[in-house]
PDB file of N, CA, C and O in Angstrom:
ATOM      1  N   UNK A   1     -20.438  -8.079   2.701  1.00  0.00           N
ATOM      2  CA  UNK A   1     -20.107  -7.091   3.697  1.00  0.00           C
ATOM      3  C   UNK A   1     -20.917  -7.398   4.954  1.00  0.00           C
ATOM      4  O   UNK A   1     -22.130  -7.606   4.914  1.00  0.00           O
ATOM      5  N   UNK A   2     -20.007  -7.422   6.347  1.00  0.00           N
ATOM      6  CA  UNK A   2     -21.238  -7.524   7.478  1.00  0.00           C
ATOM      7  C   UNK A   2     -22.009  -6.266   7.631  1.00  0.00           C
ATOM      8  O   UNK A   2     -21.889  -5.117   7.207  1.00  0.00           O
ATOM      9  N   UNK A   3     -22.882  -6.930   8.423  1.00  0.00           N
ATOM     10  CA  UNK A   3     -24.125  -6.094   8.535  1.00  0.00           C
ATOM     11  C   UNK A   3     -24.008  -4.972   9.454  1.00  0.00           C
ATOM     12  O   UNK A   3     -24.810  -4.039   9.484  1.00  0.00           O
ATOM     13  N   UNK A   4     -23.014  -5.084  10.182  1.00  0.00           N
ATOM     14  CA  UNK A   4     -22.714  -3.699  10.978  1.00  0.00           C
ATOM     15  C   UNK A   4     -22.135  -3.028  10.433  1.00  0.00           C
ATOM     16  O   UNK A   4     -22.344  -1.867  10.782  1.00  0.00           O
ATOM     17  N   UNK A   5     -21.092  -3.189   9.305  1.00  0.00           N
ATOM     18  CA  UNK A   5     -20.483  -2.378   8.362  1.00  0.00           C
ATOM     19  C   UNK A   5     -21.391  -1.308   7.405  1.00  0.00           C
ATOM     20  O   UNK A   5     -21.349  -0.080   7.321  1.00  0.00           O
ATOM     21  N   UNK A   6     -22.167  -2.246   6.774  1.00  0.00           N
ATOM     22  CA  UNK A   6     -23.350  -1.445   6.115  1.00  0.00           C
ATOM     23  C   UNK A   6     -24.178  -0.812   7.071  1.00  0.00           C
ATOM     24  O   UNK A   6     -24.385   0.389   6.903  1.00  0.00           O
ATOM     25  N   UNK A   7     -24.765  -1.461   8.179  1.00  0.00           N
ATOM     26  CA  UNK A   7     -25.431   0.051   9.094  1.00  0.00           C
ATOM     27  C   UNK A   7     -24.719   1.151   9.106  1.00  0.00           C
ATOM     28  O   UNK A   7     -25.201   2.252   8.838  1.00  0.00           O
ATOM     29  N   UNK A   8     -23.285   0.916   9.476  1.00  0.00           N
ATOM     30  CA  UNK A   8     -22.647   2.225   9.858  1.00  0.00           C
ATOM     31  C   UNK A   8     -22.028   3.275   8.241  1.00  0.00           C
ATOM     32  O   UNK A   8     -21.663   4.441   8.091  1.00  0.00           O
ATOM     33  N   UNK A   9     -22.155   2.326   7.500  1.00  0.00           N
ATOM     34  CA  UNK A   9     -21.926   3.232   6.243  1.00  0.00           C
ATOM     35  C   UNK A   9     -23.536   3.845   5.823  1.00  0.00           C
ATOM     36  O   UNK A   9     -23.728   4.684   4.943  1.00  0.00           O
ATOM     37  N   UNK A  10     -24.459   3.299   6.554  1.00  0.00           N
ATOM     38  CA  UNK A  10     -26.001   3.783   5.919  1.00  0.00           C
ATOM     39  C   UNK A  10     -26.268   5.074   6.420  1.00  0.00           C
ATOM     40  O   UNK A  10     -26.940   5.941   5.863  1.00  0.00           O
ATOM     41  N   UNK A  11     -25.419   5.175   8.030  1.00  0.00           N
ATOM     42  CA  UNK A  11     -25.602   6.062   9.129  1.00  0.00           C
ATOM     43  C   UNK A  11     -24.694   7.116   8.754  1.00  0.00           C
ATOM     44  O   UNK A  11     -24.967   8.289   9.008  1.00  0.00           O
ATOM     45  N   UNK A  12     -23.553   6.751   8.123  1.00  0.00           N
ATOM     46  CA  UNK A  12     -22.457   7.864   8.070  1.00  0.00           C
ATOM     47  C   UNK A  12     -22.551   8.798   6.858  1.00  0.00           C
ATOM     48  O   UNK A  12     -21.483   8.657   6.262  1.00  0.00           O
ATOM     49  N   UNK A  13     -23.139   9.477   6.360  1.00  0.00           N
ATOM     50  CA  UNK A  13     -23.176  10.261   4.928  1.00  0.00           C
ATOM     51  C   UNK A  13     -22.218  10.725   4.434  1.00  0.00           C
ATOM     52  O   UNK A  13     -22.140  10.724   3.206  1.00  0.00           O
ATOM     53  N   UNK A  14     -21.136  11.292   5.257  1.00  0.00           N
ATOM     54  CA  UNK A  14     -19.789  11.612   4.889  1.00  0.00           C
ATOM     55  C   UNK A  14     -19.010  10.783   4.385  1.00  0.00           C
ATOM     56  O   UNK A  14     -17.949  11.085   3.839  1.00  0.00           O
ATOM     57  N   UNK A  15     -19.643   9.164   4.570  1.00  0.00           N
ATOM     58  CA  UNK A  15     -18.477   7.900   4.319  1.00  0.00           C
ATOM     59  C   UNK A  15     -18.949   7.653   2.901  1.00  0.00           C
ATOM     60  O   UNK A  15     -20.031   7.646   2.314  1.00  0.00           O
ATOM     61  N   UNK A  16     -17.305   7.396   2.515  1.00  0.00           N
ATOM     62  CA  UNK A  16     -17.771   6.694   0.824  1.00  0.00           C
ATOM     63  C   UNK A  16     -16.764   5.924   0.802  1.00  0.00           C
ATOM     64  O   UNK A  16     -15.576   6.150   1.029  1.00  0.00           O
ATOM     65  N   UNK A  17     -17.451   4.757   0.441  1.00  0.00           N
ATOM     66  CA  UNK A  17     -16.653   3.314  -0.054  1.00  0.00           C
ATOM     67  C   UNK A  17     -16.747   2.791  -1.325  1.00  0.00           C
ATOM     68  O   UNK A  17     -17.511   3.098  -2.240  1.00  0.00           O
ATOM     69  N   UNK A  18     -15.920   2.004  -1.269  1.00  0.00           N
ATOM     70  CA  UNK A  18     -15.193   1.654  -2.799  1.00  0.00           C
ATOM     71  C   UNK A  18     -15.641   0.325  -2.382  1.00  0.00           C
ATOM     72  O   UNK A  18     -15.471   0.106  -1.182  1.00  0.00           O
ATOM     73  N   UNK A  19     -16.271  -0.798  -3.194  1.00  0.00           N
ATOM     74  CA  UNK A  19     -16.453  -1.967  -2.996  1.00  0.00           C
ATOM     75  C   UNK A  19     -15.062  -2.355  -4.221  1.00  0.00           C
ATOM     76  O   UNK A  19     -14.935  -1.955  -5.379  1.00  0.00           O
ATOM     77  N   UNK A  20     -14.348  -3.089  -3.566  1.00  0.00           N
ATOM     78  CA  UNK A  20     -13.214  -3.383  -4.541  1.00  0.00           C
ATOM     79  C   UNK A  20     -13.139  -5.374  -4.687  1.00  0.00           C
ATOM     80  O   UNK A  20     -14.121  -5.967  -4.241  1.00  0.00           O
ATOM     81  N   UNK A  21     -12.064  -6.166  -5.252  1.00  0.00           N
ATOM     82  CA  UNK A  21     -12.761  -7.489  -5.552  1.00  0.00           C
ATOM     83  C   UNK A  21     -11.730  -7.976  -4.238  1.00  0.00           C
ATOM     84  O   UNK A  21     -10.749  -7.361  -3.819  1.00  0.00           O
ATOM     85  N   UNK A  22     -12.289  -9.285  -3.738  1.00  0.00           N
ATOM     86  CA  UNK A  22     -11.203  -9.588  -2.688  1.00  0.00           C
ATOM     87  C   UNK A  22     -10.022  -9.865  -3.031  1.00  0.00           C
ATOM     88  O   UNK A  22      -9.237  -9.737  -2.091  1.00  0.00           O
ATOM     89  N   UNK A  23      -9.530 -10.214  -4.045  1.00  0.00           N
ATOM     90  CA  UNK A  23      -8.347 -10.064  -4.177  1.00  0.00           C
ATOM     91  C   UNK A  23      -7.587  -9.346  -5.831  1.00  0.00           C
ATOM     92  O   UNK A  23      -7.526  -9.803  -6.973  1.00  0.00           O
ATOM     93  N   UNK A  24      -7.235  -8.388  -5.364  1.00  0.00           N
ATOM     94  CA  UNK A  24      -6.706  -7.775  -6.455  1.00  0.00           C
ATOM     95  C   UNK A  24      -5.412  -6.753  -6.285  1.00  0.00           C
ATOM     96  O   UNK A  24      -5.532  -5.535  -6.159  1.00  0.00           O
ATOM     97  N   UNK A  25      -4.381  -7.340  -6.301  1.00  0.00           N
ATOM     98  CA  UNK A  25      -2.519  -6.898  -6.292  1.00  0.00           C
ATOM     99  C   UNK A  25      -2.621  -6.369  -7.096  1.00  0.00           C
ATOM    100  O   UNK A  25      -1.404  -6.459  -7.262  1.00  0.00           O
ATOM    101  N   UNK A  26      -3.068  -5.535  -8.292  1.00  0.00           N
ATOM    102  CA  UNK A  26      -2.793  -4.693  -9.128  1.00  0.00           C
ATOM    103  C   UNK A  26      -3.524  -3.283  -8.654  1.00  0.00           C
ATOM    104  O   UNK A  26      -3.032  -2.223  -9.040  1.00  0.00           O
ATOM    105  N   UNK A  27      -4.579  -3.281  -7.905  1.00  0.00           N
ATOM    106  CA  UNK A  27      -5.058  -2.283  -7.053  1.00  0.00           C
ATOM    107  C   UNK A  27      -4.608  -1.750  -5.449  1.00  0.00           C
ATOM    108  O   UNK A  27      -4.971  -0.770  -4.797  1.00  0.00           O
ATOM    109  N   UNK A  28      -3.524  -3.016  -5.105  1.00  0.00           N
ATOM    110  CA  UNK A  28      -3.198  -2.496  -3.815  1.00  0.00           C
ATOM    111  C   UNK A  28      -1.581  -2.000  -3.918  1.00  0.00           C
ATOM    112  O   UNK A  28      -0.741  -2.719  -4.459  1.00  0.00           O
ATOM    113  N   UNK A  29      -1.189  -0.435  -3.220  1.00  0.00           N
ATOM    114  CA  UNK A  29      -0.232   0.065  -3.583  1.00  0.00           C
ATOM    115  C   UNK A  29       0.981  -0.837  -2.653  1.00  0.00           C
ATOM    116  O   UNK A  29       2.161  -0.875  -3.003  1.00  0.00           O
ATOM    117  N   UNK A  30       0.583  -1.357  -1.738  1.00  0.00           N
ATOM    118  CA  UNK A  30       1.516  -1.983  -1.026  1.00  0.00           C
ATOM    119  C   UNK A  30       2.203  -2.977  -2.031  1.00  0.00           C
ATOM    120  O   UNK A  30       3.417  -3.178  -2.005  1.00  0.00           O
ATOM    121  N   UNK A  31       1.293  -3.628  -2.978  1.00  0.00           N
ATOM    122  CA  UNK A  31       2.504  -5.029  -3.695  1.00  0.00           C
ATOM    123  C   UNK A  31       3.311  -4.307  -4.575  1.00  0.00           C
ATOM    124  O   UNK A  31       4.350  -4.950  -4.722  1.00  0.00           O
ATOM    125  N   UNK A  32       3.334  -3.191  -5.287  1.00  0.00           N
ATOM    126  CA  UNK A  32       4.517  -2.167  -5.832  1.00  0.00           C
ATOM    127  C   UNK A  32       5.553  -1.986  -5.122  1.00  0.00           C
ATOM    128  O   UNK A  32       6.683  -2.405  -5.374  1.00  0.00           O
ATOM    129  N   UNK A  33       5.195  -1.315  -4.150  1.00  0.00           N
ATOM    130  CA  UNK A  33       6.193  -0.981  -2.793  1.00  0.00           C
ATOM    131  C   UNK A  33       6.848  -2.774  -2.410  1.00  0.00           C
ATOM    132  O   UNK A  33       7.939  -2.799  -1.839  1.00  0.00           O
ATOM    133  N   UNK A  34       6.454  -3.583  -2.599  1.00  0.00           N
ATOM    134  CA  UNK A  34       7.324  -4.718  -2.260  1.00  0.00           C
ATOM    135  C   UNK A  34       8.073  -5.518  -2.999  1.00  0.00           C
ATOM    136  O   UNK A  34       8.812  -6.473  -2.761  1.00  0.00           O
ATOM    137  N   UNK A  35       7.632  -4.761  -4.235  1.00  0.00           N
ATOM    138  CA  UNK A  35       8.233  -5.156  -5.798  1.00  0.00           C
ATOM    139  C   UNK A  35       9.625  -4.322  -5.842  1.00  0.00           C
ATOM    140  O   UNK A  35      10.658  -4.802  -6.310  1.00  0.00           O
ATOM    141  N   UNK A  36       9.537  -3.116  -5.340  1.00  0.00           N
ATOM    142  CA  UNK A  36      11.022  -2.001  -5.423  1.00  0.00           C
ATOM    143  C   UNK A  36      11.700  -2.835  -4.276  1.00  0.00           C
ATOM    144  O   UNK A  36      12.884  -3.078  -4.509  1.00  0.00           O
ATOM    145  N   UNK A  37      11.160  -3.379  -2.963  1.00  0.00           N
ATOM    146  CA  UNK A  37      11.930  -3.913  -1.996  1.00  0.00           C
ATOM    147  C   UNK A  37      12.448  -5.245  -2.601  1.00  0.00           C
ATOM    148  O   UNK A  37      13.653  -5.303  -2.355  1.00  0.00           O
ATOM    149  N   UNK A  38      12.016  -6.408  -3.333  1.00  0.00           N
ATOM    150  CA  UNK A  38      12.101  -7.495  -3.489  1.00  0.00           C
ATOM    151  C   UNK A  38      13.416  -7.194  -5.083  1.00  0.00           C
ATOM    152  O   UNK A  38      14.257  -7.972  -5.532  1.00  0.00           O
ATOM    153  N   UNK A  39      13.066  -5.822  -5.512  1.00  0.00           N
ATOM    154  CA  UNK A  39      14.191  -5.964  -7.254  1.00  0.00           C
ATOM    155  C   UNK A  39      15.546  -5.273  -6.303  1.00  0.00           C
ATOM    156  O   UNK A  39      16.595  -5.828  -6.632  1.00  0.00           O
ATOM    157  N   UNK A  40      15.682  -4.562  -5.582  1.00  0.00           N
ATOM    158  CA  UNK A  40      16.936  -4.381  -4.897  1.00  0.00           C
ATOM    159  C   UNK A  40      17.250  -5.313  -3.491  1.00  0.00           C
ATOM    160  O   UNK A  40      17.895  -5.020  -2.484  1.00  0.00           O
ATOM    161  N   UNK A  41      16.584  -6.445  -3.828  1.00  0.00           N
ATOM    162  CA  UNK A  41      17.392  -7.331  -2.579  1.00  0.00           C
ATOM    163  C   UNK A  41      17.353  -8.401  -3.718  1.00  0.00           C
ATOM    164  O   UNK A  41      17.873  -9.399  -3.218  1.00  0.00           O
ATOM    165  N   UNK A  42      16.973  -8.693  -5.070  1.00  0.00           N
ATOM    166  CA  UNK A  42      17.248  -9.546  -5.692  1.00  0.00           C
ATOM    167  C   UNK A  42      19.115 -10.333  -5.870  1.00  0.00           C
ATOM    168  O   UNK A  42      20.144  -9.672  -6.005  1.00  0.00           O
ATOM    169  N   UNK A  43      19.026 -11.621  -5.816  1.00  0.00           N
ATOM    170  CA  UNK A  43      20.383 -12.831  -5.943  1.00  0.00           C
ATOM    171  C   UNK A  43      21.020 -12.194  -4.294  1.00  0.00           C
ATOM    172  O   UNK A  43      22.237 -12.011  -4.247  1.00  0.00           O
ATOM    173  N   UNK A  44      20.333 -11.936  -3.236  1.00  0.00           N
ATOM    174  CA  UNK A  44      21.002 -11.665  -2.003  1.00  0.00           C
ATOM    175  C   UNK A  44      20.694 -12.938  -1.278  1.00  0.00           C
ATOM    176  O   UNK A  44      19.560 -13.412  -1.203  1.00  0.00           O
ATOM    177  N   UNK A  45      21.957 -13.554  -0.655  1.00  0.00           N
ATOM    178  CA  UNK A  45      22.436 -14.448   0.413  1.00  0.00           C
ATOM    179  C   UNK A  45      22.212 -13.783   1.400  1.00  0.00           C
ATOM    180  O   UNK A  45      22.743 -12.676   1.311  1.00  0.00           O
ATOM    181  N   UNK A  46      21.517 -13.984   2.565  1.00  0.00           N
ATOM    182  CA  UNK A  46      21.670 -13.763   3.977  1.00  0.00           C
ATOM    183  C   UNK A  46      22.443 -14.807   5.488  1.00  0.00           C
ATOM    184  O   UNK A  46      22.189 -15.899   5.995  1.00  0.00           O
ATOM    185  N   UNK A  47      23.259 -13.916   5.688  1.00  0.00           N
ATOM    186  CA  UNK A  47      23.738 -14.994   6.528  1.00  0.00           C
ATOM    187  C   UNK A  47      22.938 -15.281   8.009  1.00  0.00           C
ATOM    188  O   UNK A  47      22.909 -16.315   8.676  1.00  0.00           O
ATOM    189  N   UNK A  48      22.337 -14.027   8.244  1.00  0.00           N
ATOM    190  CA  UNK A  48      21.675 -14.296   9.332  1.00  0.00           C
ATOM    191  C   UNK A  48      20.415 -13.736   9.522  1.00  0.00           C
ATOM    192  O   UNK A  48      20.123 -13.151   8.479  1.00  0.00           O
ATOM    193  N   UNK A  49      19.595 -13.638  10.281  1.00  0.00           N
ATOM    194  CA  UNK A  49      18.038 -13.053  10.069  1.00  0.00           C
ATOM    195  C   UNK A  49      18.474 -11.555  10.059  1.00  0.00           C
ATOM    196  O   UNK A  49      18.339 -10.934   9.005  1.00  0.00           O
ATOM    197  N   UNK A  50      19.035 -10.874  11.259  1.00  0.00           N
ATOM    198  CA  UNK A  50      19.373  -9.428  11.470  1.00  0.00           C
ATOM    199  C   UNK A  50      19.954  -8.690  10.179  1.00  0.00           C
ATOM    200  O   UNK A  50      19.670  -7.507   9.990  1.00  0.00           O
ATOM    201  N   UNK A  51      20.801  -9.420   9.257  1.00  0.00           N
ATOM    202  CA  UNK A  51      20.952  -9.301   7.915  1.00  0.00           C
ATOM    203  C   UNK A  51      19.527  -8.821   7.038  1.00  0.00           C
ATOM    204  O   UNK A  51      19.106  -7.804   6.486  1.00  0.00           O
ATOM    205  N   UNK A  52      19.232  -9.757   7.203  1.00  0.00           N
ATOM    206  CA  UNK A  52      17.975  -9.702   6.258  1.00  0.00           C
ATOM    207  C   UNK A  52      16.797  -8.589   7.066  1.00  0.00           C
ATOM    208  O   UNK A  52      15.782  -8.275   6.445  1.00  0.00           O
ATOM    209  N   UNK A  53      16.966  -8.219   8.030  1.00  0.00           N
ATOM    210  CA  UNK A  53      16.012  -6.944   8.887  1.00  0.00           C
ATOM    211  C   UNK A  53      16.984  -5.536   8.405  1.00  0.00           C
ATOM    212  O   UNK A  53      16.527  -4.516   7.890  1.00  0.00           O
ATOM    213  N   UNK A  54      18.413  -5.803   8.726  1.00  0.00           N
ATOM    214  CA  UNK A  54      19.046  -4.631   8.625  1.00  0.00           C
ATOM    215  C   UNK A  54      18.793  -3.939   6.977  1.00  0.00           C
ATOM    216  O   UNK A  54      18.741  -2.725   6.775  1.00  0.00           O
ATOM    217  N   UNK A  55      18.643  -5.088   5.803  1.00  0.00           N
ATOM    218  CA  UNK A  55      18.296  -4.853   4.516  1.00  0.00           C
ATOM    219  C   UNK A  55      17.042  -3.819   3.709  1.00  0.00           C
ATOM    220  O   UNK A  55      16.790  -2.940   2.886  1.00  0.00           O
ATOM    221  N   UNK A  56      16.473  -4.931   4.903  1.00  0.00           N
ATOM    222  CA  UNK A  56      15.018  -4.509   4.188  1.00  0.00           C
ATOM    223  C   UNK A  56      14.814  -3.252   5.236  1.00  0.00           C
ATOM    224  O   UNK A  56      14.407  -2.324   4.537  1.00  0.00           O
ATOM    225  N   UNK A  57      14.900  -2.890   6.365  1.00  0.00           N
ATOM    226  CA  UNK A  57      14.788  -1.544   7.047  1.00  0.00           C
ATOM    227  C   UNK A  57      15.510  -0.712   5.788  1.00  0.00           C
ATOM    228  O   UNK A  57      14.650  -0.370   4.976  1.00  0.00           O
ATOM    229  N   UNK A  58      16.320  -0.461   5.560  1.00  0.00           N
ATOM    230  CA  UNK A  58      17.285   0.497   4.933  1.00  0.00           C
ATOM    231  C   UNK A  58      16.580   0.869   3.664  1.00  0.00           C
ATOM    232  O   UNK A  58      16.502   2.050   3.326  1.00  0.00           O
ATOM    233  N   UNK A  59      15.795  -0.605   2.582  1.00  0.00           N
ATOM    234  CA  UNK A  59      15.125  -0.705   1.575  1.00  0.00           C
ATOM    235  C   UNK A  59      14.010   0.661   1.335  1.00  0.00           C
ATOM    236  O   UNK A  59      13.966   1.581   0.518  1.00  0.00           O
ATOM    237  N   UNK A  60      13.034   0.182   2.686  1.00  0.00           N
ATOM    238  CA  UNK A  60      11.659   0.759   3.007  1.00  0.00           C
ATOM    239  C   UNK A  60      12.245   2.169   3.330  1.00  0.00           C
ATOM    240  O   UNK A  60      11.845   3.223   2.835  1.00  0.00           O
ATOM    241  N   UNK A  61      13.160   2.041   4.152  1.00  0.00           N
ATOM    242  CA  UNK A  61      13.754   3.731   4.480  1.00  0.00           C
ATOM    243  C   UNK A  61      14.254   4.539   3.086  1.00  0.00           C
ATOM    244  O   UNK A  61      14.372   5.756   3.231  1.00  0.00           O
ATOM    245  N   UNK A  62      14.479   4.138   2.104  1.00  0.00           N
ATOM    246  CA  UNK A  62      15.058   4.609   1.074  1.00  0.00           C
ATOM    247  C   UNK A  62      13.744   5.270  -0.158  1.00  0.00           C
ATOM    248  O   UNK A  62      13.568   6.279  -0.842  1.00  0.00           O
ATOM    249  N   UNK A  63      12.981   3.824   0.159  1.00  0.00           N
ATOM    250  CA  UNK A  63      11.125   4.377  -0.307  1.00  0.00           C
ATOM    251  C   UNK A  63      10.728   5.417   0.148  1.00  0.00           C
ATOM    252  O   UNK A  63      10.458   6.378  -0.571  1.00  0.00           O
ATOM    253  N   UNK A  64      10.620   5.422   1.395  1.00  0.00           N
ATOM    254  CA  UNK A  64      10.012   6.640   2.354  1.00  0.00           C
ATOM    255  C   UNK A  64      10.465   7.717   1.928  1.00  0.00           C
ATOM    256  O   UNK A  64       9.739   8.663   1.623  1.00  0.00           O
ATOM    257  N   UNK A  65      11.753   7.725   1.844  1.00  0.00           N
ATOM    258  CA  UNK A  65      12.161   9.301   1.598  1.00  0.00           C
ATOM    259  C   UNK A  65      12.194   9.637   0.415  1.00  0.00           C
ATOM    260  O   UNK A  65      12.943  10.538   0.038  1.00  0.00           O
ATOM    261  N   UNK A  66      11.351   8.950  -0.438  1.00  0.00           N
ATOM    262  CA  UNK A  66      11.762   9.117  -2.228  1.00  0.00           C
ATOM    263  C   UNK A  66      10.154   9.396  -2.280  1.00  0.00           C
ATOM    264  O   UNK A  66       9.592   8.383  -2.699  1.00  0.00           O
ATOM    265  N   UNK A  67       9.352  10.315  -2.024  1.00  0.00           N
ATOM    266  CA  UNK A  67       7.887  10.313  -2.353  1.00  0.00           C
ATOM    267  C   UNK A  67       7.904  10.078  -3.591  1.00  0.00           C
ATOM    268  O   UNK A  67       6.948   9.303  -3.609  1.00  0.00           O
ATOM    269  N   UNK A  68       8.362  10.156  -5.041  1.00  0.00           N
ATOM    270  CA  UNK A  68       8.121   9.951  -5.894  1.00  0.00           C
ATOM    271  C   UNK A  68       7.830   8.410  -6.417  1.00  0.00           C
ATOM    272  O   UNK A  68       7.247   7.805  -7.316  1.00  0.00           O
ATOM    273  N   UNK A  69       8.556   8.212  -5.353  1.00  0.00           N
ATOM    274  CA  UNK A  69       8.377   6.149  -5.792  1.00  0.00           C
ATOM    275  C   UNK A  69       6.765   6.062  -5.226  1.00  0.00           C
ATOM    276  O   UNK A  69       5.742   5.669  -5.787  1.00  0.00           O
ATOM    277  N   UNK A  70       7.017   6.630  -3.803  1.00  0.00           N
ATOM    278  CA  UNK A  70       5.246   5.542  -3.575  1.00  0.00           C
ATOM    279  C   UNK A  70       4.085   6.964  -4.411  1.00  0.00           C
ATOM    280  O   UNK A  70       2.954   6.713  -4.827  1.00  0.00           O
ATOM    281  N   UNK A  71       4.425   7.692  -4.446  1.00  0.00           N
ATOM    282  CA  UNK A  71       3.226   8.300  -5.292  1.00  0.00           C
ATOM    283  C   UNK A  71       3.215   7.295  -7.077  1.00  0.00           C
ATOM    284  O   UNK A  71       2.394   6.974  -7.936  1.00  0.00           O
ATOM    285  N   UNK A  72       4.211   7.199  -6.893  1.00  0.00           N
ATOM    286  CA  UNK A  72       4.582   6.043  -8.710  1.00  0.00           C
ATOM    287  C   UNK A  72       3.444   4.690  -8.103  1.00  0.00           C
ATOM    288  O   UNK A  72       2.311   4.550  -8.563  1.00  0.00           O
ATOM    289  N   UNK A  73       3.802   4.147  -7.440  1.00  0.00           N
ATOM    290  CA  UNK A  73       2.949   3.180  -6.420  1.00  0.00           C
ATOM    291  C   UNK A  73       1.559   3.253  -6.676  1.00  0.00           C
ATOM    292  O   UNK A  73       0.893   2.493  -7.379  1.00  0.00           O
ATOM    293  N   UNK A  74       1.061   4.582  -5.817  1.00  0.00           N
ATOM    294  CA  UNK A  74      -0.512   4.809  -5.549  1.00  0.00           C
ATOM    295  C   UNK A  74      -1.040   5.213  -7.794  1.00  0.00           C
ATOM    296  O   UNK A  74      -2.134   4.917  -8.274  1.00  0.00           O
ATOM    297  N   UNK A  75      -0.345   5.614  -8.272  1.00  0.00           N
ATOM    298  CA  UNK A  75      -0.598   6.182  -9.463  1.00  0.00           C
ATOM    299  C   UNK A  75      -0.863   4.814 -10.350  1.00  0.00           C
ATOM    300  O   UNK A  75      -1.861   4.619 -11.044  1.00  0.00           O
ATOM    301  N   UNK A  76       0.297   3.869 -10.171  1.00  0.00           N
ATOM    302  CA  UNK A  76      -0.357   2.527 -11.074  1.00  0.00           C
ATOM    303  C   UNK A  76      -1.301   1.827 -10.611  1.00  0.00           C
ATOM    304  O   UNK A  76      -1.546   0.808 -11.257  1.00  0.00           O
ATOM    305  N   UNK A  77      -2.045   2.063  -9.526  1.00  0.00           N
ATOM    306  CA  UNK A  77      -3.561   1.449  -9.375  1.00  0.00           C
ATOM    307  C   UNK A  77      -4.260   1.887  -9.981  1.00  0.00           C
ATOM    308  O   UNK A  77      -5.420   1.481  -9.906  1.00  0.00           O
ATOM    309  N   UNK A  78      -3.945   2.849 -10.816  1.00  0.00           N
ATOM    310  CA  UNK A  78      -5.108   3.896 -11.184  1.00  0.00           C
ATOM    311  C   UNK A  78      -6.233   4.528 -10.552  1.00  0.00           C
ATOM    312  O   UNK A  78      -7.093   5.233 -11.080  1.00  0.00           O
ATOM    313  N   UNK A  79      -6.108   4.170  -9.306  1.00  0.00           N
ATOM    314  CA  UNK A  79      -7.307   4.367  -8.492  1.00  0.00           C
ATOM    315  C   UNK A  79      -7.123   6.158  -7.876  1.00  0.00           C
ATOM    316  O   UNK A  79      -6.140   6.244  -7.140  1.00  0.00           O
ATOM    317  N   UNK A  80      -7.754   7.289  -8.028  1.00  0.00           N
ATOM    318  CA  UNK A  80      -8.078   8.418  -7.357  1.00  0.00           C
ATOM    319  C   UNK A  80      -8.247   8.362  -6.191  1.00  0.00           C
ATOM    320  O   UNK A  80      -8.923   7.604  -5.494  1.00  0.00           O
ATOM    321  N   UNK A  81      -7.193   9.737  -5.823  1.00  0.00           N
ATOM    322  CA  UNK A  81      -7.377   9.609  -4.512  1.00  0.00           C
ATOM    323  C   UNK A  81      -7.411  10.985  -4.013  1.00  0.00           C
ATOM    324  O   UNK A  81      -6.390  11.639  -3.802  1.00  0.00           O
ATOM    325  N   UNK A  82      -8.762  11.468  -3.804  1.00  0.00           N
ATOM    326  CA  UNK A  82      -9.241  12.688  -3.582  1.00  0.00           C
ATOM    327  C   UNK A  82      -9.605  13.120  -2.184  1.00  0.00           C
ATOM    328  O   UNK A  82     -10.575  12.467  -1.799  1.00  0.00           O
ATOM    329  N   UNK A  83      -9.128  14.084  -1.182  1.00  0.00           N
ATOM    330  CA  UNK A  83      -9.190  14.263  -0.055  1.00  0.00           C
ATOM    331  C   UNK A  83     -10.728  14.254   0.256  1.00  0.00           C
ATOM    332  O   UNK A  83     -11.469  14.394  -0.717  1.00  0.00           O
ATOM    333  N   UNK A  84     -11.333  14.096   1.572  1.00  0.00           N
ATOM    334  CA  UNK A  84     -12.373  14.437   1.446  1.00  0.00           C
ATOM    335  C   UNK A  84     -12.950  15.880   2.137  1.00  0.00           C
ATOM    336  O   UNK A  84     -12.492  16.394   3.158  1.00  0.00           O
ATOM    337  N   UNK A  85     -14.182  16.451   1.237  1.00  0.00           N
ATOM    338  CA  UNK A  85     -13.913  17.873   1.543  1.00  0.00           C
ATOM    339  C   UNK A  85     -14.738  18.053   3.292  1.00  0.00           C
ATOM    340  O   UNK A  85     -15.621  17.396   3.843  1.00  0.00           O
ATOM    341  N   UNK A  86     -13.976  19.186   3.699  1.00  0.00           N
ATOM    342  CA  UNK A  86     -14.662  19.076   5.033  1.00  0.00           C
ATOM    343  C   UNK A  86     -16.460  19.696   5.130  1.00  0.00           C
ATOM    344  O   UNK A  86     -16.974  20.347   4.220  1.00  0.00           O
ATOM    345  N   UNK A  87     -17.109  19.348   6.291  1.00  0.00           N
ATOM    346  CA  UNK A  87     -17.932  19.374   6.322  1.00  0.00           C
ATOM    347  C   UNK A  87     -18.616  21.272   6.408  1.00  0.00           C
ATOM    348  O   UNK A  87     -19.826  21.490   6.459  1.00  0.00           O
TER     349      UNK A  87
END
């Protein structure tokens, strides 16, 4: 971690961090969310790039409005996710 990072987490008492490993896709909710985008565009031909934008917009738009998928998402990290209380 740089060293200005840790000053400012030494300084901040309210801040709490998670030291997590540098790389780990089973903890980040985004590679789920690209797993639902990547199994409904699965055996798709694109004929042109705007194809393949018009797809995947519609994909992510279909996530968005389904909270149950990305809360499914944040839930298989297993990781808690607790507001923080105000001061």
């Amino acid at each position: 971690m740089a060293a200005g990072l840790k000053r400012y987490e030494a300084e901040h008492d309210w801040l709490t961090t998670f030291r997590l490993p540098p790389y780990a896709p089973d903890l980040n909710p985004v590679e789920a969310i690209w797993s639902l985008v990547r199994r409904a565009m699965a055996n798709t031909a694109f004929d042109a790039p705007d194809d393949l934008d018009r797809v995947l917009r519609r994909e992510l738009r279909r996530i968005q409005l389904r909270p149950h998928l990305t809360n499914g998402c944040l839930t298989a990290t297993g990781l808690t996710l607790v507001p923080p209380t105000p001061p």
